[in-house]
C-alpha positions as CSV (number, residue, x, y, z in Angstrom):
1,X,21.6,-40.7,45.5
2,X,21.3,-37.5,47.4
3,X,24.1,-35.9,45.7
4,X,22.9,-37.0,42.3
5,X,19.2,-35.4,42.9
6,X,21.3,-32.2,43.9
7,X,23.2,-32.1,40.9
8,X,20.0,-32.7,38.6
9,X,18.1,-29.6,40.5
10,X,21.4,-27.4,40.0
11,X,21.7,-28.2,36.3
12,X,17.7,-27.4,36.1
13,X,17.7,-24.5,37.5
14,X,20.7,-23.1,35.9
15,X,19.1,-24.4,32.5
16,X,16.6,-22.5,33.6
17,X,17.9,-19.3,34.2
18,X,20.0,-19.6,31.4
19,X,16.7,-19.6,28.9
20,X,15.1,-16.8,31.4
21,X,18.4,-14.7,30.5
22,X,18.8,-15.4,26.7
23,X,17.9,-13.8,23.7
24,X,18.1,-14.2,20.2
25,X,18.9,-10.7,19.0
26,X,19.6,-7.5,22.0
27,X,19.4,-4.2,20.2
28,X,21.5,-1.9,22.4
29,X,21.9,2.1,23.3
30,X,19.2,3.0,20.8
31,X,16.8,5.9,20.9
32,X,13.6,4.2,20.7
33,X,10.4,5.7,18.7
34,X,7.7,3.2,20.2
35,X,5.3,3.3,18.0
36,X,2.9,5.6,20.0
37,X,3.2,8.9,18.8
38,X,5.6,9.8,22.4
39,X,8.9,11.0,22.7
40,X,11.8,9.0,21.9
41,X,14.2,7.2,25.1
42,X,17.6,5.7,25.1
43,X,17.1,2.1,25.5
44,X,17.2,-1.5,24.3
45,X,15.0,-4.3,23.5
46,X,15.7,-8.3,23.7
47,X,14.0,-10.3,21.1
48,X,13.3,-14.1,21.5
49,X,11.7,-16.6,18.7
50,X,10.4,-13.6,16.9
51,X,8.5,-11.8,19.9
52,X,10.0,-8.8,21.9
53,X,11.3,-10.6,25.1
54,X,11.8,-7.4,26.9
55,X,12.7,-3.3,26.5
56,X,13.9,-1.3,29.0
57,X,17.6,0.3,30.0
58,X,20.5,-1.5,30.4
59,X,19.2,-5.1,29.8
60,X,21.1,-7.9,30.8
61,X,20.7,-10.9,27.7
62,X,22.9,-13.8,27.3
63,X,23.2,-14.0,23.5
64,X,25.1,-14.8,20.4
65,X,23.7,-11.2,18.7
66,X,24.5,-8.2,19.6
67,X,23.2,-4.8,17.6
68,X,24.5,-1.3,18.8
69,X,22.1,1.1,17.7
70,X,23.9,4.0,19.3
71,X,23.3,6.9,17.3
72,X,20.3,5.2,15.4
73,X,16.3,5.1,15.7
74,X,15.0,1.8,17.0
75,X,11.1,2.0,15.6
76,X,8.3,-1.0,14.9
77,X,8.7,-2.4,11.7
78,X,6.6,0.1,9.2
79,X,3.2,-1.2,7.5
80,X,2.4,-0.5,4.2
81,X,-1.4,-0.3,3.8
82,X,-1.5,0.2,0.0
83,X,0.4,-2.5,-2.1
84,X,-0.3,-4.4,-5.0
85,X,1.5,-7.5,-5.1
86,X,-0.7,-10.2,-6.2
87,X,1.0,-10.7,-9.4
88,X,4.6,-10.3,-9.2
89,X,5.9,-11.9,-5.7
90,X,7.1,-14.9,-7.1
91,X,9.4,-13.4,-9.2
92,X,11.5,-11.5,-6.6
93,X,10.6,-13.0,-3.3
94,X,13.4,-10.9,-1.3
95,X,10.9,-7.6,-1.7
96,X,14.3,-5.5,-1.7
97,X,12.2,-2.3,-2.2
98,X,10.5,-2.8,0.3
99,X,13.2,-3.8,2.7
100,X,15.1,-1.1,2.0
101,X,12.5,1.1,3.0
102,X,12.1,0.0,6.1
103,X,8.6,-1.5,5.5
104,X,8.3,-5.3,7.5
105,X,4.3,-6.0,6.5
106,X,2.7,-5.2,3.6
107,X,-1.6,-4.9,3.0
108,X,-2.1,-6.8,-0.4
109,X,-5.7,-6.5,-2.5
110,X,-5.9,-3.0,-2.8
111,X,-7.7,-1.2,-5.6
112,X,-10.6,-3.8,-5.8
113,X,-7.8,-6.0,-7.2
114,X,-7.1,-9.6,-5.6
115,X,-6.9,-13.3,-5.3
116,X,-10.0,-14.2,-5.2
117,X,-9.0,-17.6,-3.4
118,X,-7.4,-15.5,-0.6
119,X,-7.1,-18.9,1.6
120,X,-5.1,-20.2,-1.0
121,X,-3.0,-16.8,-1.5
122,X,-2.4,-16.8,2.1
123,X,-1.0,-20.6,2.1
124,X,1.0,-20.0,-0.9
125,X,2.6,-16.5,0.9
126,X,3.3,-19.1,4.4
127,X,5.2,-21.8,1.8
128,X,7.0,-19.6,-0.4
129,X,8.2,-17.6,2.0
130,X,8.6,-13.5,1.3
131,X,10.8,-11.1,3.3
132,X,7.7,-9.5,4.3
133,X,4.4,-10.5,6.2
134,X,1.4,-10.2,4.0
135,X,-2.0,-9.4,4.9
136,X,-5.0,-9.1,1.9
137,X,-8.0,-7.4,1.3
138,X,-10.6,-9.2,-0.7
139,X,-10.9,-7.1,-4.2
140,X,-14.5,-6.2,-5.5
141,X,-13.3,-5.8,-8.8
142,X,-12.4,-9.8,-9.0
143,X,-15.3,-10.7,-7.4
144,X,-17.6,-9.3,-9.7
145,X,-14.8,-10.2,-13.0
146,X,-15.3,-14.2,-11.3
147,X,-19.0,-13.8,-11.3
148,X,-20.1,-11.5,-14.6
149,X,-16.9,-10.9,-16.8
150,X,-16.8,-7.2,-17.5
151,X,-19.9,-6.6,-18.2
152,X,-21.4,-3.1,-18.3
153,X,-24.9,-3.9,-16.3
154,X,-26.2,-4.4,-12.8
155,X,-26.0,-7.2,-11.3
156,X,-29.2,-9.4,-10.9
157,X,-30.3,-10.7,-7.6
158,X,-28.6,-14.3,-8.4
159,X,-25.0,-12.9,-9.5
160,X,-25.2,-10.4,-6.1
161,X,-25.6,-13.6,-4.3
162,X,-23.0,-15.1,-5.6
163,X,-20.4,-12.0,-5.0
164,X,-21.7,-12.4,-1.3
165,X,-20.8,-15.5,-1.1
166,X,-17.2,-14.8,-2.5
167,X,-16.5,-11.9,0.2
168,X,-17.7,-14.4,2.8
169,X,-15.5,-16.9,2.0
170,X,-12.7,-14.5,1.7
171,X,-13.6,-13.0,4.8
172,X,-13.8,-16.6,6.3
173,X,-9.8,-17.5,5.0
174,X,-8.5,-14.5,6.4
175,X,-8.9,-11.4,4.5
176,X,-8.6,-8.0,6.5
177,X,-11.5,-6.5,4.3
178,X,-12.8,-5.4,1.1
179,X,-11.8,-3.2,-1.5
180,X,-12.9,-1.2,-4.2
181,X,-11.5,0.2,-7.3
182,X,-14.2,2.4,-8.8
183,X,-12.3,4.3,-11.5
184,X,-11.5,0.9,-13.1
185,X,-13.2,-2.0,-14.8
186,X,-15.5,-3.6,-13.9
187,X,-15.7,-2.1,-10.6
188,X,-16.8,1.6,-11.6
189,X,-20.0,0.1,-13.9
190,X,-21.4,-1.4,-10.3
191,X,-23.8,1.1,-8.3
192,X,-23.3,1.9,-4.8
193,X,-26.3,-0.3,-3.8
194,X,-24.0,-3.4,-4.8
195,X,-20.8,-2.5,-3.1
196,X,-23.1,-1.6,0.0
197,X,-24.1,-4.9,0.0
198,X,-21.0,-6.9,-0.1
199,X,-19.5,-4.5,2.5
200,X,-21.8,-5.5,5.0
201,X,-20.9,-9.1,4.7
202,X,-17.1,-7.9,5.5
203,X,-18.6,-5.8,8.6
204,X,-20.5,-9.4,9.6
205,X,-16.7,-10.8,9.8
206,X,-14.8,-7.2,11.4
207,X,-13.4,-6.1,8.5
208,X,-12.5,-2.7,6.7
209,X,-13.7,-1.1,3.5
210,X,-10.9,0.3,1.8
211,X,-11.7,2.1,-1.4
212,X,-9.9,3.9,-4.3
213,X,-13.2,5.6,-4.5
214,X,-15.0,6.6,-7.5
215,X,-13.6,10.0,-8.8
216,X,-10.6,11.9,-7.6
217,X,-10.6,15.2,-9.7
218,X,-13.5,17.2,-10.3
219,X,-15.8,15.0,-8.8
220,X,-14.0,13.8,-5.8
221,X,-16.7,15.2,-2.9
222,X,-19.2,12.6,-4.2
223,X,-16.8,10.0,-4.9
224,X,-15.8,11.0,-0.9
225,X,-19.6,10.9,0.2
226,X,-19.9,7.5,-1.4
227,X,-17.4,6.0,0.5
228,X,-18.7,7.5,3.8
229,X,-22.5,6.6,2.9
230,X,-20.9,3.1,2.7
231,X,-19.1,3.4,6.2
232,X,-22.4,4.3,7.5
233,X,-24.8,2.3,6.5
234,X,-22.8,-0.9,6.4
235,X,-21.3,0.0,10.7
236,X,-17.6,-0.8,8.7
237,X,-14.9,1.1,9.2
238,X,-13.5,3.2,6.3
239,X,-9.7,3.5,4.6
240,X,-9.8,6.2,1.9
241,X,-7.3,5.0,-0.8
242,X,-4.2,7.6,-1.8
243,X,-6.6,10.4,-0.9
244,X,-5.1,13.5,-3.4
245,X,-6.6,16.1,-5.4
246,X,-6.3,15.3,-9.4
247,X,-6.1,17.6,-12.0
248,X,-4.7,21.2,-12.0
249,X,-8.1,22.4,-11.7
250,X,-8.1,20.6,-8.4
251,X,-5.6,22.2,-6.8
252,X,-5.7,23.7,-3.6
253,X,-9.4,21.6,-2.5
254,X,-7.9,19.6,0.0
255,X,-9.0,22.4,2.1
256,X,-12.5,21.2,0.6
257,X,-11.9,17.4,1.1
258,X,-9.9,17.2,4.2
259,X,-12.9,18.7,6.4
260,X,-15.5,16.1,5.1
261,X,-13.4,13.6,6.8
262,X,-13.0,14.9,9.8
263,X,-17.1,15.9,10.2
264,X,-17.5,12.2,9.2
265,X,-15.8,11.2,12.5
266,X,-17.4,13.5,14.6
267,X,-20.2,11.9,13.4
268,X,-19.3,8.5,14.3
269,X,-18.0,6.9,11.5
270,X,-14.7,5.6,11.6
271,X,-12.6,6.8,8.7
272,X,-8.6,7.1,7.8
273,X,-6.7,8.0,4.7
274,X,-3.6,7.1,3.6
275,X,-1.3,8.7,1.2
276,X,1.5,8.5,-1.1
277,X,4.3,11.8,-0.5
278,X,4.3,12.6,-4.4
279,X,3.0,14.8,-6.8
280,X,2.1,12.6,-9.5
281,X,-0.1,9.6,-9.5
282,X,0.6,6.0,-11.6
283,X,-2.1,3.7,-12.9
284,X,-3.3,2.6,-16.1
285,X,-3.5,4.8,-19.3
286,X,-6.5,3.2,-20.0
287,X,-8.0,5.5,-17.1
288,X,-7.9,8.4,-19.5
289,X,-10.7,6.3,-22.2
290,X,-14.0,6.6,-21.2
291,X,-14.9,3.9,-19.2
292,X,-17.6,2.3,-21.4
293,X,-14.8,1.4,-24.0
294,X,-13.2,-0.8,-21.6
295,X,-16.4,-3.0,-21.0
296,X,-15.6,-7.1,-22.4
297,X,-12.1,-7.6,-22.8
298,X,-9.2,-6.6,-25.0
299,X,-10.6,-7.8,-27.8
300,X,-13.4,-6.0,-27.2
301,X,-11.8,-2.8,-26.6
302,X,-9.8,-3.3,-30.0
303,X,-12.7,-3.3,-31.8
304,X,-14.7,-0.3,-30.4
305,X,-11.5,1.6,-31.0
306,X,-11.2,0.7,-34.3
307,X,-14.5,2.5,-35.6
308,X,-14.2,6.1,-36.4
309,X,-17.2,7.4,-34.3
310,X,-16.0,5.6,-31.6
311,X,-12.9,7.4,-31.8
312,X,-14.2,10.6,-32.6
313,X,-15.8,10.3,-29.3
314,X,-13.0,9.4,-27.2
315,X,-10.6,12.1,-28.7
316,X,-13.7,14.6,-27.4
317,X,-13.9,13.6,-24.0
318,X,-9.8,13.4,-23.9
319,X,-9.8,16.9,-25.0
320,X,-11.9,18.3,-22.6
321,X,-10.3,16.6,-19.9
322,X,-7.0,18.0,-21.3
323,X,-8.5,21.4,-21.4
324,X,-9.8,21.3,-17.6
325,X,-6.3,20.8,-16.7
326,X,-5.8,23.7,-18.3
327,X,-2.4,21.8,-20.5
328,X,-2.0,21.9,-24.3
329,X,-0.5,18.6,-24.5
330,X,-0.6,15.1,-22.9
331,X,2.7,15.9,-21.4
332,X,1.4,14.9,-17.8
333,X,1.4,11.1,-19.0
334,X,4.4,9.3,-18.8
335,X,4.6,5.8,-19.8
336,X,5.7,3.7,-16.9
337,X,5.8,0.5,-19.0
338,X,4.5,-0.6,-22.2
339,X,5.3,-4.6,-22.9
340,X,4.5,-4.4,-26.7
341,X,7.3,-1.2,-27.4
342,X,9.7,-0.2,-24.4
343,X,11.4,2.0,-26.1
344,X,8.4,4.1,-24.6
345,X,9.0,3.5,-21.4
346,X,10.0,6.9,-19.4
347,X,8.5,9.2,-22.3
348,X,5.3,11.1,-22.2
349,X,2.8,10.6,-24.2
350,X,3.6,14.1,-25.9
351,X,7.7,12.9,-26.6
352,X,6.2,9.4,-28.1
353,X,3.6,11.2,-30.3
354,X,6.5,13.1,-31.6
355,X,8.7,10.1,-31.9
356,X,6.8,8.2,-33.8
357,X,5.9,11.4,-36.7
358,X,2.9,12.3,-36.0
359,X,2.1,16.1,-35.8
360,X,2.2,18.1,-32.2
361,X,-0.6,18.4,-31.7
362,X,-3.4,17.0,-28.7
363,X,-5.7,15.8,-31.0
364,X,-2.9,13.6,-32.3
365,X,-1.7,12.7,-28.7
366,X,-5.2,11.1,-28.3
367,X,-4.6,9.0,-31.0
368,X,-1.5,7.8,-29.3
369,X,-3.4,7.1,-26.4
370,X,-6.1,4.8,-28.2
371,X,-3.0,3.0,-30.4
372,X,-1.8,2.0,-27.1
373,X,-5.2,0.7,-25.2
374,X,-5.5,-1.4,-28.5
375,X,-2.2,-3.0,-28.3
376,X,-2.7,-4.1,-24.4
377,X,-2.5,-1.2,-22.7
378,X,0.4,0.1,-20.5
379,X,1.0,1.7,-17.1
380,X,1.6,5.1,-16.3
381,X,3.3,8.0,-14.6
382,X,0.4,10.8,-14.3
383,X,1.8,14.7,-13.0
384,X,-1.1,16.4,-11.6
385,X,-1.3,17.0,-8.1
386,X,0.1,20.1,-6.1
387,X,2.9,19.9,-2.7
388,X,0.5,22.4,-1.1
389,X,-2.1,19.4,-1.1
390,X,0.5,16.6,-0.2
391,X,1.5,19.0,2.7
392,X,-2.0,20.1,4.2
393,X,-3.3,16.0,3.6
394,X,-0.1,14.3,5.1
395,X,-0.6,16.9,8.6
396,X,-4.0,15.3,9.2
397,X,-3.5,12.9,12.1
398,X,-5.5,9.9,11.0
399,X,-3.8,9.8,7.2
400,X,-1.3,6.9,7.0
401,X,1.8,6.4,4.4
402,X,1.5,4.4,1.4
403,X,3.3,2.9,-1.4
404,X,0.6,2.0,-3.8
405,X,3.0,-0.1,-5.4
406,X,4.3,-3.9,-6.4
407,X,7.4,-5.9,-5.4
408,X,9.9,-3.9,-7.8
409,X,12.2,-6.2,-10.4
410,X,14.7,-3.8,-10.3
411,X,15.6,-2.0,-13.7
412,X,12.4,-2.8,-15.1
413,X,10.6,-0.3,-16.8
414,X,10.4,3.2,-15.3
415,X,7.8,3.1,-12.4
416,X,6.8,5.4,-10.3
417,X,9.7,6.2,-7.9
418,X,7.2,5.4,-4.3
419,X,7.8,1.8,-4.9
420,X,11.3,2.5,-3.7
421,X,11.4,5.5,-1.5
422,X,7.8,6.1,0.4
423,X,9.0,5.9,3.6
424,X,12.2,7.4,3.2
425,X,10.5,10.5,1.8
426,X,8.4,11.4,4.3
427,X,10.8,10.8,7.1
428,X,14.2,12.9,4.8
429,X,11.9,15.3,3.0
430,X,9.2,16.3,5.3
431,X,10.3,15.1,8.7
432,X,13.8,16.3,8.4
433,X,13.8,18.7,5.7
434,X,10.5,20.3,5.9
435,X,9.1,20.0,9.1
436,X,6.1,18.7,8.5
437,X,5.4,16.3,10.8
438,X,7.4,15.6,13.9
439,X,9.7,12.1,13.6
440,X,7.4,10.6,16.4
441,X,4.3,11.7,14.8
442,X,5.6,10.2,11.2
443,X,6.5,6.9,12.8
444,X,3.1,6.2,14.3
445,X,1.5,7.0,10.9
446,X,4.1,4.0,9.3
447,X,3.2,1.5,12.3
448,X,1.0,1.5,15.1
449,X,-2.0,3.9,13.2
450,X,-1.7,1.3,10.5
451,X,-1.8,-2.0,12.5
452,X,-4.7,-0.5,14.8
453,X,-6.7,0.4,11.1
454,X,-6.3,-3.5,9.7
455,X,-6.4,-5.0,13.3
456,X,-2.5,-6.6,13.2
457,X,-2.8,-6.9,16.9
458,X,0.8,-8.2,17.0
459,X,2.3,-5.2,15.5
460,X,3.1,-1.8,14.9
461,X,4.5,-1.5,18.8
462,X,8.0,-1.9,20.4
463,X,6.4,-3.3,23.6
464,X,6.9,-6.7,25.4
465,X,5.1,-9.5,23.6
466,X,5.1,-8.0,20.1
467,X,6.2,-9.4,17.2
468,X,10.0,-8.2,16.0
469,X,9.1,-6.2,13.1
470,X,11.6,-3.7,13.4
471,X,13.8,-1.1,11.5
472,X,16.8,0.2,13.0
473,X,18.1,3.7,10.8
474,X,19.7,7.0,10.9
475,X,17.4,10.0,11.1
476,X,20.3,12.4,10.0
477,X,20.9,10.4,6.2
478,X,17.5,8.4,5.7
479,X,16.7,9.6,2.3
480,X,14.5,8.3,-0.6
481,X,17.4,8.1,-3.9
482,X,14.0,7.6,-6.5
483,X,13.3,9.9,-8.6
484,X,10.7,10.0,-11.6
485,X,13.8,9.9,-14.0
486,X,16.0,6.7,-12.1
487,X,13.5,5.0,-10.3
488,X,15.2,2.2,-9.7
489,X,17.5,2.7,-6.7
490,X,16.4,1.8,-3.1
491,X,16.6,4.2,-0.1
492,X,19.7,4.9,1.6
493,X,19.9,5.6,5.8
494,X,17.8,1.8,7.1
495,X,21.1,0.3,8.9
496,X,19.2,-2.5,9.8
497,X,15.4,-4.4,9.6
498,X,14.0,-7.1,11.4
499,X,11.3,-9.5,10.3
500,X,9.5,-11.4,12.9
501,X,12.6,-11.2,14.4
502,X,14.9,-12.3,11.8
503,X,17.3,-10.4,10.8
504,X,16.9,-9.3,6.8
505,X,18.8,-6.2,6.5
506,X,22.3,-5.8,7.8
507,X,24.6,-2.7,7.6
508,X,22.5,-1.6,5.4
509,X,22.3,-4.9,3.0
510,X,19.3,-7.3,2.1
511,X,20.9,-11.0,4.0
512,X,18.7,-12.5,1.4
513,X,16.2,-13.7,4.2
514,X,12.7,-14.3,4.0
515,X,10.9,-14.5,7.3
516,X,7.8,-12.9,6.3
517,X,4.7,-14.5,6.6
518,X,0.6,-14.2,6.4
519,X,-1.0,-12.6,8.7
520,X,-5.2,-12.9,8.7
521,X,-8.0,-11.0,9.3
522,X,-10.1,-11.4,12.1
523,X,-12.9,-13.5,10.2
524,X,-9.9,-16.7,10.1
525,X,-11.2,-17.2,14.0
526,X,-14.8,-15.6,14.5
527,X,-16.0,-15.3,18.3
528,X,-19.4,-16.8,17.5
C-alpha cells in the first residue's frame, strides 16, 4: 500500500512538472522588439493556451512546436485602429490582407459607420470565427440613420434621447467608443452640441471618441478644434482619424495642425492620431457633391440631380474646389469600384469622361461625377496629399498606423493599395528605407500605443501573461508589393503570425486558421 501511495505521488509530481515545463508553441533565438519603444534582445518566448507562458534567454520548454526565429524580429501582434469591416467579413473570413501584414486585432466601427447591435456583432465575430480579434466602436452615423433616416435637421429633444440610449447600449455590449464621420451623411448635418452629448455617455462607460472629423482641407483647424472641444468637455479621450492635409492648397500645414495637438495635451486632454503612410486618400465620390444633395436616400439624390439648377449648382461648387487645388481636371479621382460599370474601375474620373465621348473638359468631368452619384455611387482613389506631410505627421510620437480599410476579396476592384501593405510600408519604406522612425519606435506605434489608446489590456506587449498575438518577420525584405496600379498583392517579409497563440501564418503562408476573436470595451463589465 506504501509502495502504491509512492508510486501515485511520483506520477503526480512528474505530471506536474511535465505541465510546469510544456508549452504549446517556443519561439527561439529571436531578436525581440517588446512592444515598448526599448531596444531589441536575443531571446525567446514560450506560449501556452494562447497566453505568453514565459520570455527570457535560453528557455527550457517541453513541446511539440518549435519556431527558430534566428535572424527574424519577434514583435506583439500589430493593431489596426482604423478598419472598416462591418460589411464584408463574412465573405472572406481568413482576413489574408491583414495577415499578411502582420496585423493580429483589428478596431471595427470607424468613420461613424457600425452595427448598431454591437452585442450582436460581437457574438456573431466569437461564432464565425475570423483570423483576427475584433474590437468595435459604436458609429454615430448609424445611430442617428436608426433614429431619423438622413434627414437634414437637428435632432429634437426625443430623437437625442433615443441616440443616447443607442450609445449606452452599445457601450453596455462591449463597444470600445464612439465614432464620428462628419464629412458624410448623416453625420456632417448634426451640430457639435449633439455629438457632445452622445460622447459623454461613452465617457460614462470609459470609452474613446474617435472621429474622422469634420473637414480635412481648407478647413481642417476647426474641424481639429471640434474634435478637441469634444475631448474636453465630455473628460473622453480623443483618436483623430487618418489625420492628413487634403488638397494641394494644403500642403505643407501639418506644421499648422501638428502643434494644435500637442498644445491640446499639455493642456490636459488626451489626444492621439493615427495615420495611413500614403499620399492619396479613398472614400466615396459622393464626398465631392455638396452635402445637402445627399440628404434622404438614393432615390432622393437621383432626383435632385436630375433638375438643371440643381446641377448647375453642384458643377459650381465642384469647380471651385477643383480650382483651389489648383488642377484642370478631375484627374486626382480614381474610381476604386463602381458595381453598376467596372470597366471604370482603376480610371480617373478624367480617363472615364474621355471614354465615354464627352469633351475634355472639367465642366464635363462634373457631369461624370453626378451620372455616377445617380447610378449608386462608387468608391474612390483620391491623390492629394504631400510626403512632406506623411513624413513630419508619422514622426509625432503619439500618431498610430492605420489601414482605413475592409477585409480585401482579392482581385476585386482596384482599392486603395493600404488595405494590403500599411504595415509593411512604414516598417520597408520609412523604417528601413528612409529613416524615419527607428524599428522600435515604429513597432510601438503598431502595438502597445494602440492597445493602451482602446484599452486591450491583454495586448500589444511580448511580456508574461499576454495574450499570443505575435508576428515573427525579416526587417531586411519586409516590404509592402501594393501599389495604386496592382493593389491586390499582400506584403512580402511576415515569416510567421500568431493569433491568440494559434499559429495562422507559416513560412510565410496563411494555414487557413481562424483564432481571432472579440474583444470588448470596458463598459461589457463596469466597476459600479
Amino acid at each position: 500500500m506504501r509502495y502504491i501511495k509512492i508510486t501515485l505521488l511520483f506520477v503526480i509530481t512528474s505530471l506536474t512538472t511535465y505541465a510546469q515545463t510544456f508549452c504549446d508553441v517556443l519561439i527561439k533565438n529571436g531578436k525581440i522588439i517588446d512592444g515598448t519603444g526599448n531596444n531589441w534582445f536575443y531571446g525567446d518566448v514560450a506560449i501556452k493556451d494562447g497566453k505568453i507562458l514565459d520570455v527570457g534567454r535560453s528557455l527550457q520548454y517541453i513541446t511539440d512546436k518549435t519556431i527558430d526565429a534566428s535572424g527574424l524580429i519577434v514583435a506583439p501582434g500589430f493593431i489596426d485602429v482604423h478598419t472598416h469591416i462591418e460589411g464584408d467579413d463574412a465573405k472572406n473570413p481568413t482576413a489574408d490582407n491583414f495577415i499578411y501584414d502582420g496585423v493580429t486585432t483589428v478596431i471595427a466601427g470607424n468613420c461613424g459607420s457600425s452595427n448598431v447591435q454591437v452585442g450582436k456583432y460581437l457574438n456573431w465575430v466569437d461564432s464565425f470565427k475570423l483570423s483576427i480579434n475584433v474590437a468595435t466602436l459604436i458609429g454615430h452615423n448609424d445611430v442617428r440613420r436608426a433614429v431619423m433616416g438622413r434627414a437634414n435637421r437637428d435632432a429634437t429633444p426625443e430623437e437625442l434621447k433615443k441616440m443616447e440610449a443607442l450609445v449606452e447600449k452599445a457601450m453596455q455590449e462591449g463597444a470600445v467608443g464612439l465614432s464620428t464621420g462628419l464629412i458624410y451623411i448623416p453625420g456632417t448635418y448634426a451640430k457639435t452640441s449633439e455629438i457632445l452629448a452622445l460622447a459623454k455617455v461613452a465617457a460614462k462607460y470609459n470609452g474613446i471618441y474617435a472621429s474622422h472629423i469634420r473637414n480635412e482641407g481648407d478647413r481642417v483647424v476647426d474641424a481639429i478644434n471640434e474634435a478637441l472641444h469634444i475631448g474636453r468637455e465630455a473628460k473622453i479621450p480623443v483618436q483623430i482619424s487618418h489625420f492628413k492635409l487634403s488638397g494641394q492648397q494644403n500642403w505643407g500645414r501639418s506644421k499648422e495642425t501638428i502643434p494644435l495637438v500637442t498644445k491640446a495635451r499639455s493642456e490636459g486632454i488626451e489626444v492621439t492620431i493615427d495615420q495611413y503612410p500614403y499620399t492619396a486618400s479613398s472614400t466615396s465620390i459622393s464626398t465631392l457633391l455638396p452635402g445637402a444633395l445627399l440628404a434622404d436616400g438614393q432615390d432622393s439624390i437621383r432626383a435632385r440631380l436630375q433638375r438643371p439648377e440643381v446641377r448647375k449648382h453642384a458643377t459650381e461648387v465642384m469647380l471651385k474646389n477643383l480650382k483651389k487645388r489648383k488642377l484642370k481636371h478631375f484627374s486626382y479621382a480614381v474610381i476604386a469600384y463602381y458595381k453598376n460599370d467596372t470597366t471604370y474601375n482603376g480610371k480617373s474620373i478624367e480617363e472615364i469622361n474621355r471614354m465615354i465621348g464627352r469633351k475634355h473638359k472639367a465642366k464635363e468631368e462634373a457631369q461624370t461625377i453626378m451620372d455616377i452619384a445617380m447610378n449608386g455611387g462608387a468608391s474612390a482613389v483620391f491623390h492629394g496629399m504631400s510626403e512632406e506631410d506623411v513624413k513630419r505627421i508619422m514622426q509625432y510620437p503619439f500618431n498610430m498606423f492605420a489601414s482605413d480599410a475592409s477585409i480585401r476579396l482579392f482581385n476585386v476592384g482596384m482599392p486603395h493599395p493600404r488595405g494590403y501593405g500599411t504595415n509593411a510600408r512604414v516598417l520597408g519604406k520609412y523604417v528601413r528605407e528612409e529613416k524615419v522612425l527607428t524599428l522600435e519606435e515604429a513597432i510601438r506605434r503598431m502595438t502597445s500605443l494602440p492597445a493602451q489608446k482602446f484599452q486591450l489590456n491583454d495586448r500589444g506587449l511580448i511580456r508574461k501573461g499576454m495574450a499570443a498575438d505575435i508576428v515573427i518577420f525579416d526587417e531586411k525584405t519586409v516590404t509592402d508589393k501594393a501599389t495604386f496600379q496592382q493593389p491586390h498583392q499582400y506584403s512580402k517579409g511576415f515569416h510567421y503570425v500568431l493569433v491568440n497563440g494559434v499559429i495562422t501564418l507559416e513560412n510565410e503562408k496563411h494555414t487557413g486558421v481562424r483564432a481571432g476573436k472579440a474583444l470588448y470595451g470596458p463598459g461589457k463589465n463596469p466597476v459600479w
